[in-house]
N, C-alpha and C positions, 0 to 999 in steps of 0.2 A: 772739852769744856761745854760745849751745847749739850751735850746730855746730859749733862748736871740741871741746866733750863728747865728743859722737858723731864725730869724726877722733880726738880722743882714745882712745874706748875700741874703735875701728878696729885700732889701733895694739896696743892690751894684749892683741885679740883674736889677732892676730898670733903676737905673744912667746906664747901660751898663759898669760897673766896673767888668770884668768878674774874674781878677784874686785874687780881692779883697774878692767878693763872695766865691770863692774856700777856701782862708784861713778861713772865717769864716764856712762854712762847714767843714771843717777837724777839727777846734778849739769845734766845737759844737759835731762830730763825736768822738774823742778823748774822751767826756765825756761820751758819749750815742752811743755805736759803733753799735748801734742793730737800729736805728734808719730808719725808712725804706726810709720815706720822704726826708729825709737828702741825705741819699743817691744815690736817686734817681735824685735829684735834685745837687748832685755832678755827676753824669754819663750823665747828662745834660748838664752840663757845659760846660764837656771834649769833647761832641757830638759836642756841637756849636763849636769847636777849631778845630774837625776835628780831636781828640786827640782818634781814636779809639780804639787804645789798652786799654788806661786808662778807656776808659767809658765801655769796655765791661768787664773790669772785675769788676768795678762796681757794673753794672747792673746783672753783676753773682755773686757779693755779695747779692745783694737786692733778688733775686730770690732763694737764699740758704738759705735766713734769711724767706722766706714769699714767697715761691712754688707758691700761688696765682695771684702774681702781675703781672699783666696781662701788665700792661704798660711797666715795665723791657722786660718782654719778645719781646713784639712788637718794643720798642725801640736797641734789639738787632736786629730784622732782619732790620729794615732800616739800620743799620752796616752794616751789612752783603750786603747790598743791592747795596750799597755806594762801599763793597770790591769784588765790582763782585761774592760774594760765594751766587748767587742765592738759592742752595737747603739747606742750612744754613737760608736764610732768610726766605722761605718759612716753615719750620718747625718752624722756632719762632713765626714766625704770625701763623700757625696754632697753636701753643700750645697757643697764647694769645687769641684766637677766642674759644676756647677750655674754658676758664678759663672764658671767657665775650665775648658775642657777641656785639662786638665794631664795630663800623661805618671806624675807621681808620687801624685794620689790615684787616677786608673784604675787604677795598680798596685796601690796598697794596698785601695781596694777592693775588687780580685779575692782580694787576701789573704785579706781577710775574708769571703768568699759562698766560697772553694772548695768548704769542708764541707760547705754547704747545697743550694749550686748552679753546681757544677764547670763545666756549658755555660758558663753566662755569664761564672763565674771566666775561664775561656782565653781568652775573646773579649776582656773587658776587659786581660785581660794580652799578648795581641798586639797589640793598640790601642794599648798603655800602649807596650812597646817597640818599635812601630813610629815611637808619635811621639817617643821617647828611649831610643836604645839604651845610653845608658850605664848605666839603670837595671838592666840584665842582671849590673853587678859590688855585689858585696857593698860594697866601700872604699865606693864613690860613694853608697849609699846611708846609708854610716854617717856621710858627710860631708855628708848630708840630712838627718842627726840620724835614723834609723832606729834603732829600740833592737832589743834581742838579742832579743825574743818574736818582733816583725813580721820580723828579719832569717832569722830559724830559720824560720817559717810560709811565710815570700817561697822558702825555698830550697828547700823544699817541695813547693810550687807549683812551680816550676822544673825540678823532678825530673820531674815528668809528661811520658809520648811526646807527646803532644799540641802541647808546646812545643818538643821538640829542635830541632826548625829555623829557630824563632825564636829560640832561645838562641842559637844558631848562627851566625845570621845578626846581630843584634846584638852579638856580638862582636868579628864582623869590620867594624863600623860602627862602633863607643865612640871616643871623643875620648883 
């Protein structure tokens, strides 16, 4: 029966019915509270509303239930990233890099050490779009729920010679 919820608020997610989606995540949650997907995709939600209390405690439910989840984690430092708590956001993207070597916390990542530590900034950001070049467009990162701080800091980092030819070159790679 909870999976019928979760196809449910599939569906509202779709139409852009955000609050709609929410109650069927909590009606499908209510039955199945261990649910990882659900929940994730309710800490999502709260992301898109900008409702960050709510999605991080979410996402530290998801990540009490399943220590693994590598997207929980990464989805709490762009929070964090968003609440100016940079070394908060940097330790969750490292714990999700840590758990999966993912193309989207090595980018954010380097987001977050340019200032400090530009070499390895570059290094993790051609790593990052080598192993996904569609991270090189803006859209796709805001359809990764990227918020306007990390997308401004990401374009940034971008801008440097260092990457022109990896910019470059993922471009002509993106899906």
């Amino acid at each position: 029966m909870s999976e019928l919820y979760f196809l449910e608020s599939s569906i509202f997610i779709k139409q852009d019915k955000i609050k709609d989606a929410q109650k069927s995540l909590k009606k499908g949650l209510n039955l199945q509270p261990d649910n990882i997907n659900g929940l994730f995709q309710l800490g999502n939600l709260y992301l898109m509303e900008k409702n960050f209390k709510k999605s991080l405690n979410i996402f530290n439910e998801a990540t009490n239930i399943k220590p693994t989840f590598w997207q929980a984690f990464n989805n709490k430092g762009l929070i964090f990233f968003e609440l100016n708590n940079i070394p908060n956001a940097i330790k969750n993207f490292e714990k999700a890099i840590e758990i999966e070597n993912n193309a989207e916390p090595l980018l954010a990542l380097a987001v977050c050490i340019q200032n400090e530590n530009f070499k390895e900034s570059i290094l993790l950001a051609k790593k990052a779009l080598s192993k996904d070049p569609n991270y090189v467009d803006n859209e796709y990162r805001k359809e990764q729920l990227w918020g306007q701080k990390i997308q401004k800091e990401t374009n940034k980092l971008f801008s440097s010679k260092e990457l022109k030819q990896d910019i470059a070159i993922a471009k002509l790679l993106k899906k």
